[in-house]
C-alpha positions, 0 to 999 in steps of 0.5 A, spaced: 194 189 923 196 183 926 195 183 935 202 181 936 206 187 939 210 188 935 211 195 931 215 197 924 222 200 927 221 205 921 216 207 915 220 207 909 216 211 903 217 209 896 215 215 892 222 218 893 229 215 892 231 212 899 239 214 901 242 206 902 247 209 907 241 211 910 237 205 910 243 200 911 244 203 919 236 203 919 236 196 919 241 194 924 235 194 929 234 186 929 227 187 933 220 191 933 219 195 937 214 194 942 206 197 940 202 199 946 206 198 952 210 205 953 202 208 954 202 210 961 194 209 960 196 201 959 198 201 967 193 205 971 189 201 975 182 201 974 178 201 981 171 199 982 168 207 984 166 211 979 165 218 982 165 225 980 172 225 982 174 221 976 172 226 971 179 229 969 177 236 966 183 238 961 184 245 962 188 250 957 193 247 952 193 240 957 189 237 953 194 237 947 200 234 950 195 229 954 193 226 947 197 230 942 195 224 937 187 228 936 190 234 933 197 232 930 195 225 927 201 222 930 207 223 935 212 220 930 216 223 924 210 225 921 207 230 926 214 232 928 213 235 920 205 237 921 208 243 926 211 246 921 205 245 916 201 249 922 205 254 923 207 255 915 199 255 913 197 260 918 202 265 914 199 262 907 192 264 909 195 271 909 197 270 902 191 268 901 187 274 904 192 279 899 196 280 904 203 276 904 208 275 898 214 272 901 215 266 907 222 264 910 223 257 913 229 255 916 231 248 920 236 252 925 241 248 928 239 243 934 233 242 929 229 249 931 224 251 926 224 259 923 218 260 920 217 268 917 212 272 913 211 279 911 203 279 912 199 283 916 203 280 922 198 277 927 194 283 932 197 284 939 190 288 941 186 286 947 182 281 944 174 282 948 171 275 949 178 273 953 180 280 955 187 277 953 191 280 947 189 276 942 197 274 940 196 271 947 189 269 945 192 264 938 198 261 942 195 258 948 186 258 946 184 251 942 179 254 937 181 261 936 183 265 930 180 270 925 178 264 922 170 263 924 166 269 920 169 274 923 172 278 918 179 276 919 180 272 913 175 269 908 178 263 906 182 259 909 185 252 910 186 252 918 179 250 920 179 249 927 184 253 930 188 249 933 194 250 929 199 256 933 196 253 940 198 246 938 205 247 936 206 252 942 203 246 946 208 241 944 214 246 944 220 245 948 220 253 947 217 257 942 218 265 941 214 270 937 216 276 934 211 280 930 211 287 926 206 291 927 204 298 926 212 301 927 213 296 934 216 289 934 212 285 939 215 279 943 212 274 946 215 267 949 213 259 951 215 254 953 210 247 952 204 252 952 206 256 958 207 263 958 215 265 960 214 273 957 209 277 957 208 281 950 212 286 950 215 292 945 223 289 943 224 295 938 221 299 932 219 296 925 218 298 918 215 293 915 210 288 918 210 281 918 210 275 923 216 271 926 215 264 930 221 260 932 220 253 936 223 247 938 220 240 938 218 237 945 223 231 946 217 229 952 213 229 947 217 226 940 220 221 943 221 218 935 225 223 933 227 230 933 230 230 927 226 235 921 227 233 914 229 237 909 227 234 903 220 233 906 219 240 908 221 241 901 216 239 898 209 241 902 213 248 901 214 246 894 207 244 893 204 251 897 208 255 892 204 252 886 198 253 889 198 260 891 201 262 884 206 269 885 207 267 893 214 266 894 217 261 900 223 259 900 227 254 904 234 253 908 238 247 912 242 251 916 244 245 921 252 242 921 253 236 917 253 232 924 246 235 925 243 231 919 244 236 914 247 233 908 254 235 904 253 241 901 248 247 903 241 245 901 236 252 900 232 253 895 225 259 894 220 257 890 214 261 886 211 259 880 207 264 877 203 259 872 200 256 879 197 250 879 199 249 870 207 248 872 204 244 878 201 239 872 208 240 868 212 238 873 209 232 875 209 230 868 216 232 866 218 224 866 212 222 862 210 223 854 204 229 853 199 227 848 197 235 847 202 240 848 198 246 851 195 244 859 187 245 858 186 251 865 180 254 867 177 258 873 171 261 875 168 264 882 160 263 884 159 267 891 165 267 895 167 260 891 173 260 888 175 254 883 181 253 878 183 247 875 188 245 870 190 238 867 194 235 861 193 228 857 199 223 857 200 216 854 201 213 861 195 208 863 193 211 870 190 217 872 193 222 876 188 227 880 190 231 886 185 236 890 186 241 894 181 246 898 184 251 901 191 250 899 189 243 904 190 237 900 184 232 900 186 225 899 180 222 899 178 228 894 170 230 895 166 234 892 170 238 888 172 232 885 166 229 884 163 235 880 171 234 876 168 227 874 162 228 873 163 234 868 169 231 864 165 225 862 159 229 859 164 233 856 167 228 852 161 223 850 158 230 848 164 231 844 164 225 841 156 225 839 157 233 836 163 230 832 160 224 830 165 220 833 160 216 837 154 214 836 148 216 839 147 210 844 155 210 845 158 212 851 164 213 854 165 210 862 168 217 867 174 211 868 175 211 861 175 218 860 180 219 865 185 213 862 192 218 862 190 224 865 194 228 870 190 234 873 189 239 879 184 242 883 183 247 887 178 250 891 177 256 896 171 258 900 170 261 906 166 255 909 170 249 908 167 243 910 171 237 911 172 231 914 174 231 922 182 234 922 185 230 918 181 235 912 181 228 908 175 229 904 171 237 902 164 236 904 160 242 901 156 240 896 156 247 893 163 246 890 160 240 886 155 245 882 161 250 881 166 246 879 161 241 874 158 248 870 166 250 869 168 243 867 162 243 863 162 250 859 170 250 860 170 244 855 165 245 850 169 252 849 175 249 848 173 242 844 170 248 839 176 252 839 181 246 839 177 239 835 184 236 834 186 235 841 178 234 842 179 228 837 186 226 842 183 225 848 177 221 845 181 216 841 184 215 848 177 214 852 175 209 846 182 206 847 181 205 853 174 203 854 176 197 849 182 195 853 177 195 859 172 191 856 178 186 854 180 187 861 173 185 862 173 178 858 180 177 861 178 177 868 171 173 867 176 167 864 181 168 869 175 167 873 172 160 870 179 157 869 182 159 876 176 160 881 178 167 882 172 169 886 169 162 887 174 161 895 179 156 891 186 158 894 192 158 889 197 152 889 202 156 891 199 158 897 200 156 904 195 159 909 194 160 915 189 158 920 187 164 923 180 166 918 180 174 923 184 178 917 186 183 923 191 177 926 193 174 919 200 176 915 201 174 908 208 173 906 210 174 899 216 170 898 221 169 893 223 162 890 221 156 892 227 154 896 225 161 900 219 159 901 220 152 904 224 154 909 219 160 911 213 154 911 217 150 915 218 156 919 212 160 920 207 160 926 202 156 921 196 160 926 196 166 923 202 166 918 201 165 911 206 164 905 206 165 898 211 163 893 213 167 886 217 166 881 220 169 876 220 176 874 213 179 875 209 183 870 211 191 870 204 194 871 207 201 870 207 198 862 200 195 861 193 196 861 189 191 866 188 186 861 195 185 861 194 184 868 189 179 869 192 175 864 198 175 868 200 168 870 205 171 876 200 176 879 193 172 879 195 168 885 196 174 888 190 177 887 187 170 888 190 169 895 188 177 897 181 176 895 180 183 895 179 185 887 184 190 883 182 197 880 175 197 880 173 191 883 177 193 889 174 192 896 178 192 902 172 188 906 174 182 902 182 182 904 184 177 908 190 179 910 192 185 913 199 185 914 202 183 907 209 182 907 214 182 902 220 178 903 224 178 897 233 177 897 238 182 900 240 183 893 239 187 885 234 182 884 230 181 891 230 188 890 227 189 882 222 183 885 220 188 891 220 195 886 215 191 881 210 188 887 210 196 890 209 198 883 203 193 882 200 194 890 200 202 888 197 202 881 191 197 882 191 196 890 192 203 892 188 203 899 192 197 901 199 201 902 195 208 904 191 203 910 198 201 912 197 194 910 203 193 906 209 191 909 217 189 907 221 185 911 228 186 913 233 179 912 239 180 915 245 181 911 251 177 915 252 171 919 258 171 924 260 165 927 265 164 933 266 156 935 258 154 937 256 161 937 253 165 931 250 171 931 246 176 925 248 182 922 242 187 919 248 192 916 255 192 915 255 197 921 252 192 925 257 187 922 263 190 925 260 191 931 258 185 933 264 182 930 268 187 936 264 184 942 265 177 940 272 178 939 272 182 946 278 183 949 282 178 944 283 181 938 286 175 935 280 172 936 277 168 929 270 170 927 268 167 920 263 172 917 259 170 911 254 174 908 247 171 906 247 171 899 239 169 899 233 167 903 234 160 900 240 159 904 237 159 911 235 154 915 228 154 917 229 156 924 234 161 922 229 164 918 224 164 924 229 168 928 231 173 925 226 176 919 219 172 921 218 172 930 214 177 931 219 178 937 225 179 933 223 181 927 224 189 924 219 191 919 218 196 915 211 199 913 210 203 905 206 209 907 204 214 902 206 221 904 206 224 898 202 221 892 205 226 888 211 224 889 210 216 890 207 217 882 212 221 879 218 216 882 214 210 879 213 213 873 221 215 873 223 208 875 218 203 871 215 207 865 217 208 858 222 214 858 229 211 859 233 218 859 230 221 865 231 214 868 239 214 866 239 220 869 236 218 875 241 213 876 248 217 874 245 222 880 245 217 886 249 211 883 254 214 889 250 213 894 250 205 893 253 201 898 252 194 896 253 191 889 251 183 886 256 183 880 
């Protein structure tokens, strides 16, 4: 990230259909918010003693709200979702011990949080460490929970124990209701403070836990706005995972308070599991089998299940869990899965008399179109730090590698066509990944790919720090000479393409090095595609795609996002990836000119150059290209760091992100129409 102060005025994800309307009125900004400045840690004034009076010791649930970063990940639009995600998961590890079968959560008016469970309900008894109720206990202690051997629970995704005290902490209020033997206890908070004692309200004749809370606004100055389509799919999600529970989901906010047109609710409960997790996340794609291959099995207090399912598509889809916690960056549990199906299906092919003794097929190769689900639970998960990215117990790894293993010669034996499918696509692939090889090696001698020469469509910078550089990938030469002519030419750098690039979601990686349109890309880059992929190599960390305001400027982002995320994934989840946002309209008053980034934007800076003249002629002109700014237009109002809004691709759903890519470039055409007949009222503006 570049050492400007600028900061993206809003994260835009690419995995999901983006409302127009919305994103319209998001860029009416014109400037980057600043980075640092606002940290009131930035002002203090640093002294020249340093005693035992400077050791600040952070006591009770201070240490949340001072740096509430540590345990949410961000003060942002995702931490303000990670609250609920703490407390829902509280009530999966209920589910997960056997004793809850149903969650309710609702957004109530004022984007309050209602989350409900019918388990054990959590106890109210005197807890003998603290001398505390232990309801009491888990709402204002770090690190206490029935999570750490005790008994309480044997698996669980909650590791740390954080998560009932961070919420409480970063809540203007919170209330808790549980129903326990025959009594409803009550107790209440307010930003981690006791305001109620426990006490009995009522009598009860079922059990369970009802937790209510509202955002701190000192706390998320962003926005305190939840998002019921975000929340809707980690509840989806959970659902899958924990096959037979029921979770359900209500909006009951007014259409002024965010909510959308029609009432949203929807309840969940799959009792496949994790097989209707894979046949939804292939429902746009071509299976190459019928039947989803499943297997389970349980070692000491490991349990592991997996399924997956072979498509025609040319990348591979694996998503792990542990503990109903997904891990990104896998671990483990993928490790084994890997390991287990590449032995699986070169064993295959030598019994079959497919491959020849010395023949082999790569791991890469056998995972050419897959889409698989892992999910493992145990009762000491080993993760890496909060964030829970990546499963540390090597255990896992021998179970899940034996399952895999005898899993997949029982069902070679017992289906040998499908066996034969998925080894005619691993050969398949491995052929198309030698010819990838060649290409790559050609494209390596004829254009100096990895020799340090720079394409001829590239303007660098001077600046050789790759954390101070930004790549602008512009659209057309007209563009990109005034971009040239416009930039900063110490740490701004520009790239010009041309044409329509090559649809990736539709081609193997041979195809890709072979690309005239792309490889300029990868040259300027310098960090490798697919395999060859290395982040250290990268010579820009901000890549900016600076495309027209228009269908084509849009078709031109979609196919470079599209690329980014199929072969240049760590990219966009490193935050590397940017898009710039051009204005739409240029207002005119004798010498006075003035830019618009929306047509809300429009009227209201058309309005106040009118002021009190209503007559007041103002010449309004909509920027049809890039192209048709000058130089210093261009600078002021899409490249100055000052001035400037970007918006940062993120991936907070790769689940998501897949299946729309998949959706909007691959082969399947009718899902495609689909899509388009359901959100084609949502488009504001439209090239004819």
């Amino acid at each position: 990230m570049s050492t400007d102060k600028s900061k993206e005025k809003e994260k835009i994800e690419p995995m999901a259909p983006v409302d127009p309307e919305e994103e319209a009125a998001n860029a009416a900004a014109a400037a980057d918010i600043e980075e640092f400045e606002s940290d009131a840690d930035m002002n203090t004034v640093v002294t020249d003693d340093y005693d035992a009076s400077q050791i600040q010791v952070l006591e009770g649930l201070e240490a949340v709200r001072k740096r509430p970063g540590m345990y949410i990940g961000s003060t942002g639009e995702s931490g303000l979702h990670h609250l609920v995600y703490e407390i829902v998961d509280n009530s999966i590890d209920e589910a997960l011990a056997g004793y809850c079968t149903h969650i309710e959560v609702e957004i109530e008016e004022g984007n309050i949080i209602s989350v409900t469970d019918n388990g054990r309900g959590i106890p109210v008894d005197i807890q003998e460490q603290t001398g505390k109720s232990a309801l009491e206990v888990v709402f204002t202690v770090l690190h206490a929970g029935g999570k750490f051997g005790g008994g309480g629970y044997k698996v669980s995704g909650g590791l740390h124990g954080v998560g009932a005290s961070v919420v409480n902490a970063l809540s203007e209020w919170l209330e808790v209701e549980v129903h326990r033997d025959g009594k409803i206890h009550q107790m209440k908070f307010s930003r981690g403070n006791i305001t109620q004692g426990i006490k009995v309200i009522g009598d009860t004749d079922h059990t369970g836990t009802h937790v209510r809370f509202k955002p701190d606004p000192e706390m998320f100055t962003e926005t305190l706005v939840y998002n019921y389509d975000t929340l809707h799919k980690r509840m989806r999600e959970e659902a899958f995972l924990n096959a037979g529970l029921a979770i359900s989901i209500t909006d009951s906010r007014s259409e002024s308070a965010g909510k959308p047109e029609k009432e949203r609710s929807d309840k969940m409960c799959y009792e496949g599991g994790i097989k209707e997790f894979v046949t939804f996340i292939n429902k746009n794609k071509t299976p190459l089998h019928e039947d989803i291959i499943y297997m389970s099995g349980k070692k000491d207090d490991i349990l592991a299940e997996l399924a997956f399912q072979y498509t025609d598509t040319y990348t591979e889809s694996i998503v792990s869990f542990a503990n109903n916690v997904h891990t990104p960056e896998g671990g483990m549990h993928e490790d084994g899965f890997k390991r287990a199906l590449a032995n699986a299906i070169n064993k295959y092919g030598k019994k079959a008399k497919i491959l020849k003794d010395n023949d082999k097929v790569s791991g890469e190769d056998c995972r050419e179109g897959i889409t698989c689900i892992i999910s493992v639970k145990l009762t000491d998960a080993q993760f890496e730090g909060q964030t829970k990215a990546k499963l540390g117990n090597p255990e896992v790894r021998t179970l899940v590698n034996s399952l895999v293993n005898e899993g997949m010669e029982q069902y070679f034996d017992d289906n040998p066509a499908v066996g034969k499918i998925i080894l005619d696509k691993a050969l398949t692939a491995n052929r198309a990944r030698e010819a990838a090889r060649k290409a790559r090696e050609t494209v390596r001698r004829k254009t100096g790919l990895e020799s340090g020469q720079m394409p001829d469509k590239l303007q660098d910078c001077n600046e050789k720090d790759p954390s101070l550089c930004e790549l602008y990938i512009v659209e057309g030469d007209s563009a990109a000479g005034s971009a040239i002519q416009g930039r900063d030419s110490r740490f701004q750098a520009i790239l010009a393409m041309w044409g329509k690039m090559l649809n990736v979601e539709k081609a193997r990686l041979d195809k890709v090095y072979d690309n005239d349109k792309l490889n300029p890309l990868i040259m300027a880059l310098g960090c490798g595609i697919g395999d060859d992929f290395n982040a250290e190599k990268l010579r820009y960390h901000k890549i900016i795609i600076m495309s027209d305001a228009d269908v084509d400027g849009a078709h031109i982002r979609t196919l470079l996002l599209t690329f980014f995320f199929r072969y240049m994934k760590p990219l966009i989840e490193h935050g590397y990836v940017y898009s710039a946002v051009p204005p739409l309209y240029k207002l005119t008053k004798g010498k006075t000119q003035k830019v618009a980034y929306s047509d809300e934007e429009r009227d209201r800076v058309s309005a106040e150059m009118r002021g009190d003249k209503a007559d007041t002629k103002i010449d309004i002109s909509r920027f049809k290209g890039l192209g048709e700014m000058d130089p210093e237009e261009l600078w002021d109002t899409t490249m100055d760091p000052e001035a400037r809004t970007l918006r940062r691709i993120t991936l907070a759903d790769a689940i998501a992100a897949d299946t729309v890519f998949n959706l909007l470039m691959g082969e399947e055409v009718d899902p495609r129409r689909e899509w388009i007949e359901e959100n084609a009222k949502y488009v504001v503006n439209i090239d004819i």
